[in-house]
C-alpha positions as CSV (number, residue, x, y, z in Angstrom):
1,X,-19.1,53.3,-14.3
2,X,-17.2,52.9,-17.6
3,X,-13.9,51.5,-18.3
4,X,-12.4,55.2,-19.2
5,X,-13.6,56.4,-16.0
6,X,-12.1,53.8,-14.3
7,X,-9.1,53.8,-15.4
8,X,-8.3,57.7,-15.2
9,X,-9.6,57.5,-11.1
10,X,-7.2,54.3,-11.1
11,X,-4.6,56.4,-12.1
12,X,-5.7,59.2,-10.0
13,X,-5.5,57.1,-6.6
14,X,-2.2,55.6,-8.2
15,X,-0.3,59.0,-8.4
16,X,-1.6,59.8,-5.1
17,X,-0.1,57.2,-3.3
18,X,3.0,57.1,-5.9
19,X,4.1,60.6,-5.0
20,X,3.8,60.2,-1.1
21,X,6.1,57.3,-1.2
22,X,7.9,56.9,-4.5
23,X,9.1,59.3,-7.2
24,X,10.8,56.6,-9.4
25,X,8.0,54.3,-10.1
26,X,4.8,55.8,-12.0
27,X,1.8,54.2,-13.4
28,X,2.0,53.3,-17.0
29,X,-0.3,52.0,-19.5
30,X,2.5,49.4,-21.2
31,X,1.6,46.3,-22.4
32,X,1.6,43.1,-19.9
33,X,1.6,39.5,-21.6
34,X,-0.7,37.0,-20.0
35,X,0.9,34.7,-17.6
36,X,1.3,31.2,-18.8
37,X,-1.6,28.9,-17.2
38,X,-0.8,25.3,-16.4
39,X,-1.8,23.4,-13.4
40,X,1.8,21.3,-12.3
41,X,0.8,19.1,-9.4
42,X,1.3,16.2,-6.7
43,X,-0.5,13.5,-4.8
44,X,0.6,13.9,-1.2
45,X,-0.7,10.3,0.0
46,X,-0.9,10.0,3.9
47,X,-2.5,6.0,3.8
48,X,0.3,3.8,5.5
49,X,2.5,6.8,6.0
50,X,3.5,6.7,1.9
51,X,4.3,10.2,2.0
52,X,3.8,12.2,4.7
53,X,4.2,12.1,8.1
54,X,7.3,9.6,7.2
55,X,6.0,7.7,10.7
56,X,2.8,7.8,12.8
57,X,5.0,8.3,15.9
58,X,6.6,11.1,15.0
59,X,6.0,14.4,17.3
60,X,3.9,17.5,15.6
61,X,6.6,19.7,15.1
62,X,8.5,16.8,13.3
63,X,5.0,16.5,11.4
64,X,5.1,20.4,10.5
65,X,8.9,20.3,9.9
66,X,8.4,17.1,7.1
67,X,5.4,18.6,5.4
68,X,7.1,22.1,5.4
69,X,10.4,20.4,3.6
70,X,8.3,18.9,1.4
71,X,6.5,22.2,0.4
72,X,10.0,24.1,0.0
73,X,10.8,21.1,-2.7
74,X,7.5,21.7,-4.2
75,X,7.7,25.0,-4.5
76,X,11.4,25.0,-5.9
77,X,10.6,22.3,-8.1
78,X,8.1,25.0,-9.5
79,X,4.8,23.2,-9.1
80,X,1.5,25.0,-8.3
81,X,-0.8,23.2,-6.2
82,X,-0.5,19.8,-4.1
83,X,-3.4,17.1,-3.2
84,X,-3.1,16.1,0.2
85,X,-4.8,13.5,1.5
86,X,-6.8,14.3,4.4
87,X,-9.4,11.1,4.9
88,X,-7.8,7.8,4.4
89,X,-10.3,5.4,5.9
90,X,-13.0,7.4,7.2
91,X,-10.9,9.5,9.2
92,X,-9.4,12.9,9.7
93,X,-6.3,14.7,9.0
94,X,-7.9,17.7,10.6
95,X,-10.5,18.3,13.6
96,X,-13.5,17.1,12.9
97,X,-16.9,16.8,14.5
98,X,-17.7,13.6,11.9
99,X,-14.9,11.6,12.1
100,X,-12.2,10.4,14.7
101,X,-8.6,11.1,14.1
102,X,-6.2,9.3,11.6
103,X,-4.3,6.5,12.7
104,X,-1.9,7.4,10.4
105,X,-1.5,10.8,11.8
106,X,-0.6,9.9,15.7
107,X,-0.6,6.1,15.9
108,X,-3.9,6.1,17.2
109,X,-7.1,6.8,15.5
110,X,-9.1,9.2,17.6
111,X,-5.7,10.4,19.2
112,X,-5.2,14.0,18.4
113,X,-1.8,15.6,18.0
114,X,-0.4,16.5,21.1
115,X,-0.1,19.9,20.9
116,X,-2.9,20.7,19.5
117,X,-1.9,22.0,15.7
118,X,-4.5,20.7,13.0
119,X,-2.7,19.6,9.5
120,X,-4.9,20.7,7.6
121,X,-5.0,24.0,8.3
122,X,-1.5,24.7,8.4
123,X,-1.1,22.8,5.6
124,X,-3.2,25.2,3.7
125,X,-1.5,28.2,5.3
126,X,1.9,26.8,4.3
127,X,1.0,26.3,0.8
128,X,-0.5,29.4,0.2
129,X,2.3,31.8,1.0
130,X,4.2,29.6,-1.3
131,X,1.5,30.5,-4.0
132,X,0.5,26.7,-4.3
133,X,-3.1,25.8,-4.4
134,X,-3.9,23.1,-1.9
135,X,-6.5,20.3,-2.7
136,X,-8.0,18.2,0.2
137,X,-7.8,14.6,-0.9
138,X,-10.9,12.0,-0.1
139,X,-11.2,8.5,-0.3
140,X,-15.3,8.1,0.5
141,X,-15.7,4.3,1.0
142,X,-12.8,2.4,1.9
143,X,-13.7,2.4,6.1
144,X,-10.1,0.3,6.6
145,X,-7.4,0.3,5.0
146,X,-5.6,-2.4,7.0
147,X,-6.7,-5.4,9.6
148,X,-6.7,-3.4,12.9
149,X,-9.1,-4.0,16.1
150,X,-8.2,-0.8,17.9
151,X,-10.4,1.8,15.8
152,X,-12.6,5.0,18.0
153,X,-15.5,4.4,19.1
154,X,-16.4,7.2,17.0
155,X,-15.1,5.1,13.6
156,X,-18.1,4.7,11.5
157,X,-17.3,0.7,11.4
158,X,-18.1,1.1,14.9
159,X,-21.5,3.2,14.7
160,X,-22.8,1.7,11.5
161,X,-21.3,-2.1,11.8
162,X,-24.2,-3.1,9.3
163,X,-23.2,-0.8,6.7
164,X,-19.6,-2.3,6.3
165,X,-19.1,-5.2,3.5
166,X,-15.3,-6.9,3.6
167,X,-13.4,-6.4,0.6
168,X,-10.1,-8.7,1.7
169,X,-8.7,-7.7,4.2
170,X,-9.9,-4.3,4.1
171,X,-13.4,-3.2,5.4
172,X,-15.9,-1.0,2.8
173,X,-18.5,1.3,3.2
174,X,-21.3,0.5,1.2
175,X,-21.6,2.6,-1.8
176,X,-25.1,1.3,-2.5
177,X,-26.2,2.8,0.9
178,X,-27.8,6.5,1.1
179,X,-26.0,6.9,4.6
180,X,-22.8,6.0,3.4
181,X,-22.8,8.1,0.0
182,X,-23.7,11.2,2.3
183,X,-21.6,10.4,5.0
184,X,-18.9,11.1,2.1
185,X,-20.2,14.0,1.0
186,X,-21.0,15.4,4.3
187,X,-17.4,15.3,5.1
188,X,-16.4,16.7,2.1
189,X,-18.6,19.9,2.6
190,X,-17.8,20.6,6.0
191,X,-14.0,21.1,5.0
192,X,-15.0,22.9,2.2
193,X,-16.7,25.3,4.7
194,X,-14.0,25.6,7.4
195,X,-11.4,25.3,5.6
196,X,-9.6,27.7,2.5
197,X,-8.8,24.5,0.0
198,X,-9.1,25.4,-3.3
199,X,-10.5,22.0,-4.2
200,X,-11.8,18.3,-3.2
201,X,-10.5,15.6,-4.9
202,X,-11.9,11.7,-4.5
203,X,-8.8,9.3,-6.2
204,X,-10.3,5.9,-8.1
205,X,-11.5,3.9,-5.1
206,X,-15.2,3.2,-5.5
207,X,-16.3,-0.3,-5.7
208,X,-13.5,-2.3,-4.7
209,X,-10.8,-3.4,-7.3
210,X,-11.7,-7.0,-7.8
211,X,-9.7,-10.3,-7.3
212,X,-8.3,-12.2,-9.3
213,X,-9.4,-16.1,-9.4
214,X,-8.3,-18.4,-12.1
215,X,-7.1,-15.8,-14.5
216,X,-10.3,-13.9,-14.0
217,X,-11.1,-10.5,-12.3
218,X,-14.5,-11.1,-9.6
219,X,-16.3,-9.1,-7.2
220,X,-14.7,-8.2,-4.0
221,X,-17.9,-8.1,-1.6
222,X,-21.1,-9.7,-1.4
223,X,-24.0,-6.9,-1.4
224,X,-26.4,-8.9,-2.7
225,X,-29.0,-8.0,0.4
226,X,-29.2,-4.5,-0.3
227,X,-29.6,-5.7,-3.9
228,X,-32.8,-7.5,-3.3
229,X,-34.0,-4.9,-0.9
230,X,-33.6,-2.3,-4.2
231,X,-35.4,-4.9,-6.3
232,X,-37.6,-5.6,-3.8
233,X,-39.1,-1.7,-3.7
234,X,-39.8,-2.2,-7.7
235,X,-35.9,-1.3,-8.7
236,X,-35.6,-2.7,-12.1
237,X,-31.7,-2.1,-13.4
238,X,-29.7,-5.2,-13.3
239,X,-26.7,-5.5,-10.6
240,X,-24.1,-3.8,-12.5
241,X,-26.2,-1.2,-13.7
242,X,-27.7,-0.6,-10.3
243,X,-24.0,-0.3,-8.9
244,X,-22.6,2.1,-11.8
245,X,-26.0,4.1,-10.5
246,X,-24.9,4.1,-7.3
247,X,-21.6,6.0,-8.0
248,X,-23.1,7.8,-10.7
249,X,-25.5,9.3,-8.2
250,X,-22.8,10.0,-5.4
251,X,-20.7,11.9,-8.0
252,X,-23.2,14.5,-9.3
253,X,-24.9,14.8,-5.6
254,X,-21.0,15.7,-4.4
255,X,-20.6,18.1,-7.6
256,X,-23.6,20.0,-6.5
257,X,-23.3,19.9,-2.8
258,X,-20.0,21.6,-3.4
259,X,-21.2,24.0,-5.7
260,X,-24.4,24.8,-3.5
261,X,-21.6,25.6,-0.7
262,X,-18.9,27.3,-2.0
263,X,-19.0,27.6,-6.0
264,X,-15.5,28.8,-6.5
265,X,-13.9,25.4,-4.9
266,X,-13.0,22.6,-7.6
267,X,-14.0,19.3,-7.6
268,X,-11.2,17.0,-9.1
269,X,-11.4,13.4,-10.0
270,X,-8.6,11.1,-10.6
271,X,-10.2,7.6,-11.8
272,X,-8.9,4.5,-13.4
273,X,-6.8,5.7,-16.1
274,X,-8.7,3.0,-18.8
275,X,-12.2,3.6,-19.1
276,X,-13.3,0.6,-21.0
277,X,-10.8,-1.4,-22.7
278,X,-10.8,-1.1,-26.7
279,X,-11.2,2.6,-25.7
280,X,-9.4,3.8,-27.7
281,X,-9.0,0.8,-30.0
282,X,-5.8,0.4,-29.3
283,X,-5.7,-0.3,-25.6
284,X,-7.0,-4.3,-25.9
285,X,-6.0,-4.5,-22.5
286,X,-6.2,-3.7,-18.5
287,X,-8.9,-3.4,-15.8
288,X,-12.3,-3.0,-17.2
289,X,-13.5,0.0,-15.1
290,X,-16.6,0.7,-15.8
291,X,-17.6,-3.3,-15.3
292,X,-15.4,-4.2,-12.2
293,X,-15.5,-0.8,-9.6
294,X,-18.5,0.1,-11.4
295,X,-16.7,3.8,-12.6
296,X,-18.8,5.5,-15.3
297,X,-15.9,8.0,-15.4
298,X,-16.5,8.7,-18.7
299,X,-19.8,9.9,-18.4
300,X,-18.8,11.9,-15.3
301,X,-16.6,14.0,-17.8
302,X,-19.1,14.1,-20.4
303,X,-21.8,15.5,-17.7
304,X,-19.6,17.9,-16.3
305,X,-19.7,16.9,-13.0
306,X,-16.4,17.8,-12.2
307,X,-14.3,20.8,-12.5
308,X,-10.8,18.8,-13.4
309,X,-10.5,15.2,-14.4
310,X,-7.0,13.6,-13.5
311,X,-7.3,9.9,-15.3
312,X,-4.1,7.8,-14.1
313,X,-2.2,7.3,-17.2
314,X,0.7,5.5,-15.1
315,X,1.6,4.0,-18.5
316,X,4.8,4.5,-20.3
317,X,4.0,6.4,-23.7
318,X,5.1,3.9,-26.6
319,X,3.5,0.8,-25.6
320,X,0.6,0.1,-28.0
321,X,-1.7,-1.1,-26.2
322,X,-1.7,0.8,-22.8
323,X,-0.4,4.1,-24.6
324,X,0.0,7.0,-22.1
325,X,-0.7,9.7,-25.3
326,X,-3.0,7.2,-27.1
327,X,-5.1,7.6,-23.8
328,X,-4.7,11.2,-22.9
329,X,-5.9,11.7,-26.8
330,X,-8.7,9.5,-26.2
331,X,-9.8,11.4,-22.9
332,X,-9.5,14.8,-24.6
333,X,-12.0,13.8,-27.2
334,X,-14.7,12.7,-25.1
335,X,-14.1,16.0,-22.5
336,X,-17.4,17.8,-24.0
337,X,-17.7,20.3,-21.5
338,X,-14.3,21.2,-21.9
339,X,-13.3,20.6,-18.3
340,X,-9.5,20.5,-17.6
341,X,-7.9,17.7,-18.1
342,X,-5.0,16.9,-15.8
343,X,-3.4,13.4,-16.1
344,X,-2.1,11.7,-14.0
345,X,2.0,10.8,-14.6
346,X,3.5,7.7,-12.5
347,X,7.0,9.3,-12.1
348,X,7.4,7.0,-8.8
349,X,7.5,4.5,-11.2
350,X,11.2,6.2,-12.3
351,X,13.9,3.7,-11.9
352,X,11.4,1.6,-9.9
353,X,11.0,-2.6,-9.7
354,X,7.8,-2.1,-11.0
355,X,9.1,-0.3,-14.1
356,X,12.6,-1.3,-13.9
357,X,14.7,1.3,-16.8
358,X,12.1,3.8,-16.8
359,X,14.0,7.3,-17.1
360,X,12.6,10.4,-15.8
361,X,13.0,12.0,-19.3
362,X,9.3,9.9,-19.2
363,X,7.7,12.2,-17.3
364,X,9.2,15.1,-19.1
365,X,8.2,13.9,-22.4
366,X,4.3,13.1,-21.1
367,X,3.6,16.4,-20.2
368,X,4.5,17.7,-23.7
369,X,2.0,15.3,-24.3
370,X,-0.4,16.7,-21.6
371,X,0.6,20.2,-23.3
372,X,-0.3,19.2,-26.6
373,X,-4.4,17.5,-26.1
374,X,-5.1,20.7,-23.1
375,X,-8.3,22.0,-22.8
376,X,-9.1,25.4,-24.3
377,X,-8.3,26.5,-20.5
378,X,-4.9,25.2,-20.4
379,X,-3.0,21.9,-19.9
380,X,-2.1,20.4,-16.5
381,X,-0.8,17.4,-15.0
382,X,-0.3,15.3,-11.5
383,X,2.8,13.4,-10.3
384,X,2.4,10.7,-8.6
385,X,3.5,10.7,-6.1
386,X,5.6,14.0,-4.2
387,X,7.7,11.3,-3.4
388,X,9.6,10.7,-6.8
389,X,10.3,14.3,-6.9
390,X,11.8,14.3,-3.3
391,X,14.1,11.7,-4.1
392,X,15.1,13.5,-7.2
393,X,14.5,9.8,-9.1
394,X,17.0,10.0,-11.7
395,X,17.6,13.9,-11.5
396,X,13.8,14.4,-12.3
397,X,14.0,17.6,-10.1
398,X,16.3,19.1,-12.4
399,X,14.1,17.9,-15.4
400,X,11.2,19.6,-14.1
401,X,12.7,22.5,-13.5
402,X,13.6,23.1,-17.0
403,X,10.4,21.7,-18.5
404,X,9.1,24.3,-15.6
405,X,11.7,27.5,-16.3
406,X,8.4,29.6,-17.2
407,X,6.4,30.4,-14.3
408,X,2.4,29.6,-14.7
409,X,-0.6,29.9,-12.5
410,X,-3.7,27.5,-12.4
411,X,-6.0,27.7,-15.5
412,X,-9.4,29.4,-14.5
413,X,-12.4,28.2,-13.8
414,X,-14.4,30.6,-15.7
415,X,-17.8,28.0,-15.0
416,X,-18.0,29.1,-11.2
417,X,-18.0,32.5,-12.2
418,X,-16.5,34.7,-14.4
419,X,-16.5,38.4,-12.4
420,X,-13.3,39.9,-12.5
421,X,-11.8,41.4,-9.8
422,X,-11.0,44.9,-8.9
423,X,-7.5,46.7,-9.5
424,X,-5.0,46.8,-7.2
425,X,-3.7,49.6,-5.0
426,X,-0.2,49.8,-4.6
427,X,2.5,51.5,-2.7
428,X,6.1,51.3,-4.4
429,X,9.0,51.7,-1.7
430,X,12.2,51.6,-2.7
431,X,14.7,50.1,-0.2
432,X,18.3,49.9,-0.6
433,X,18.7,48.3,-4.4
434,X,15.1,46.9,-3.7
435,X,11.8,47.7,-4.0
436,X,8.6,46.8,-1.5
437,X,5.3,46.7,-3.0
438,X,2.7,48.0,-0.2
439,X,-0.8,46.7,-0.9
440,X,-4.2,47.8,-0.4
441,X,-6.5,45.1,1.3
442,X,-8.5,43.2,-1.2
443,X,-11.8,41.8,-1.1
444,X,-12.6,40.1,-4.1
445,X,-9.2,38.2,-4.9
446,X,-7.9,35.2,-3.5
447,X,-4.6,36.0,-4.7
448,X,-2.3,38.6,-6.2
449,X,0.0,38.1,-9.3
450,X,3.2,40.1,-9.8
451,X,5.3,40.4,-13.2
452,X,8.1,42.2,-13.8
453,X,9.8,43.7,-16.6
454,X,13.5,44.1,-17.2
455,X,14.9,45.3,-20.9
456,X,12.4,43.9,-23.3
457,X,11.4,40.7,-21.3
458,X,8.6,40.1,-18.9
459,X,8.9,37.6,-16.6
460,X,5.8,36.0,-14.3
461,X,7.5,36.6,-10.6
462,X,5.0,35.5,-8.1
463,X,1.7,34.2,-7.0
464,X,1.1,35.1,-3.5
465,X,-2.2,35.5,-1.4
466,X,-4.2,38.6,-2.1
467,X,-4.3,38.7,1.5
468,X,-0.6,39.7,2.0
469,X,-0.1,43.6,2.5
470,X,4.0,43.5,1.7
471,X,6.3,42.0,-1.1
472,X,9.7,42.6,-1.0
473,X,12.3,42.4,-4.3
474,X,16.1,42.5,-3.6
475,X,16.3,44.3,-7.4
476,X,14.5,47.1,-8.9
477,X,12.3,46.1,-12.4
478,X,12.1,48.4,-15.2
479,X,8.5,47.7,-14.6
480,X,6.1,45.6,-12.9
481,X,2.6,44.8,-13.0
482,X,0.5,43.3,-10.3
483,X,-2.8,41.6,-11.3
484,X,-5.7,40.3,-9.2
485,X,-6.5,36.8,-9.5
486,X,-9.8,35.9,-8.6
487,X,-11.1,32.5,-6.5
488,X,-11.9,31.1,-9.8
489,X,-8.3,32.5,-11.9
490,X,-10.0,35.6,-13.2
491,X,-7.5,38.3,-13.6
492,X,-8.4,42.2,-13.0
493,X,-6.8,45.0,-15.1
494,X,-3.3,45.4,-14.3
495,X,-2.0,47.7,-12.1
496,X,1.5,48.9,-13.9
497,X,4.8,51.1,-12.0
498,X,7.4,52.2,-14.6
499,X,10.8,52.8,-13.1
500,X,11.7,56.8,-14.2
């Protein structure tokens, strides 16, 4: 069918339903500006209880009633989309068949929450009707993340003891082992099939950060066995090679087993925020990456195997040699697939003792910067952590909110497919000084967008699931448009009600 067509029987079906419930509000063919795209986001860590739940005694609906407070800040804060992070230490934030209960959740790992409730999924829920995307958060090899002898019989420390290398006090899975790398990835896929995240995200732990002896950074673990087994079948890289291989090859098998389940989910990566240093020439110092937990993260960006790349840039902007912009300009020029870039800003480190004086007019001023080197796509950032913005450090809420005042949506992700979605069908109902918008199922969106117009100005209003069948404004527009938004940020034609 061609566009004319489909726009007169739009219309058609629009004054149909217009003049059995609303005489004021007609379609119209006005223009509608695009809504501003930029991804505004935090880290919700749940490792040693950092951010939420505040305790791992604390009853579910204490659980629900934190992460629900936290999602109210979010949301008035104006962010978009949350990481929450749902496997600490090879366990679970939500039921799973894989892996036992968090002990960071209920106290005891393989203890499920008392009543039932699984926080994941509600988190999800919750999020949504806000309009904030919610990422599930990974870590895939750190197996403990502090010396405890009480872990399930189901942990995978306990099932595959031979698989586990110390790394301190902390216990590791393997990376250079097939069964660990997919146990990772398993657990990844299965949330991304029972679940409605809008993205997996693994943070920087791969090989574990080394020690430091003598001035000098060295290895954590010993895996020099499962070295000479590899050289041993005619493997011919050398040991750091062989290692950067080994994450190499877990990151693009995770890319496409996500893909090959659900394309439309993202895959975000938030890695050391220094890839080498002397990249760029300026940064002479910090961890080596790519030589001491063996992240190739550049390559990962320059391969594409990843939908968003979130380096942490925890670094204040005008030192010279760890430069927060010198960085994020550096990691813009070697994105060649054009990927979003979304840095990672260290506002807990506001008014902190490990950056004692630094104002929260920083994190304001790095995401002009993050605005300035965006993708073609659109710019975005993460704060770490939610945290900082709860505690309004040195009235950063307020900040934000300004630096936020324009309302923006996600940028697309036009690479997991491009189809737009069909128009929407709309009932106005005017209500006292109000007006309810009465929707149409939809089949094809994940979620609807609604603008408004009042005078001359149009104003982005709300992102809400597609799902919803009601919206209700306490004031009638001049006009407002509603837009489709697809599971990858496509928008469909806009559906537009003038006020007579």
């Amino acid at each position: 069918m061609n566009e004319p067509v489909t726009r007169s029987l739009l219309v058609a079906v629009l004054l149909l339903i217009c003049s059995q419930a609303s005489a004021e509000y007609l379609p119209t063919k006005s223009r509608v500006p695009e809504p501003r795209r930029e991804f505004r986001a935090a880290w919700i860590a749940t490792v040693h209880n950092i951010d939420w739940p505040s305790k791992n005694t604390l009853a579910p609906s204490q659980q629900r009633s934190e992460l629900v407070a936290l999602l109210d800040t979010a949301a008035d804060t104006g962010l978009n989309a949350l990481i929450l992070q749902v496997r600490t230490e090879c366990d679970a934030f939500y039921k799973s068949d894989l892996e036992p209960w968090s002990f960071f959740l209920t106290g005891s790992m393989g203890k499920a929450p008392s009543d039932g409730y699984d926080p994941l999924e509600f988190a999800v829920n919750e999020a949504h009707k806000r309009g904030i995307e919610l990422h599930a958060w990974f870590n895939p090899f750190r197996a403990s993340a502090t010396e405890r002898s009480n872990k399930s019989s189901r942990h995978i420390s306990k099932t595959h003891p031979s698989l586990m290398l110390s790394a301190g006090s902390m216990k590791w899975g393997n990376p250079a082992s097939e069964t660990i790398r997919k146990r990772a990835i398993d657990v990844m896929v299965d949330v991304t099939k029972r679940y409605n995240v809008d993205a997996v995200h693994i943070d920087d732990y791969f090989y574990p950060y080394p020690k430091t002896v003598n001035g000098r950074p060295q290895d954590q673990f010993n895996d020099s066995a499962s070295y000479s087994a590899y050289r041993a079948k005619g493997g011919k890289l050398e040991l750091r090679d062989w290692r950067r291989n080994n994450i190499n090859a877990f990151v693009s098998d995770l890319y496409a087993s996500v893909k090959s389940t659900k394309p439309w989910v993202e895959v975000g990566i938030s890695p050391f925020g220094i890839w080498r240093p002397g990249y760029p020439s300026s940064t002479k110092a910090g961890l080596d990456a790519y030589d001491h937990i063996f992240a190739d993260s550049r390559k990962w960006l320059q391969q594409g195997w990843l939908d968003y790349f979130s380096p942490q840039l925890y670094w204040r902007i005008d030192p010279p040699d760890q430069s927060f912009t010198a960085l994020n300009k550096w990691w813009a020029e070697q994105n060649l697939q054009q990927r979003h870039l979304f840095p990672g800003i260290a506002s807990n480190r506001i008014m902190s003792s490990e950056d004692k004086g630094r104002p929260a007019t920083e994190s304001i001023r790095q995401i002009d910067v993050t605005r300035k080197y965006a993708s073609r796509m659109g710019p975005g950032h993460i704060h770490w952590s939610i945290k900082a913005i709860k505690d309004d450090r040195d009235g950063l809420r307020g900040k934000l909110r300004s630096a936020y005042a324009e309302t923006a949506i996600p940028p697309a992700t036009p690479w997991n497919g491009a189809g737009q979605p069909g128009p929407v069908y709309v009932a106005p109902i005017e209500e006292g000084n109000g007006l309810t918008l009465s929707f149409k199922p939809a089949s094809d969106a994940r979620w609807r967008l609604i603008q408004v117009k009042d005078g001359n100005k149009w104003t982005t209003l709300r992102l809400m699931p597609a799902s919803e069948s009601i919206y209700k404004m306490p004031k009638r527009p001049d006009e407002v448009a509603i837009r489709h938004v697809s599971a990858t940020g496509v928008l469909s034609v806009p559906t537009i009600l003038k006020r007579q």
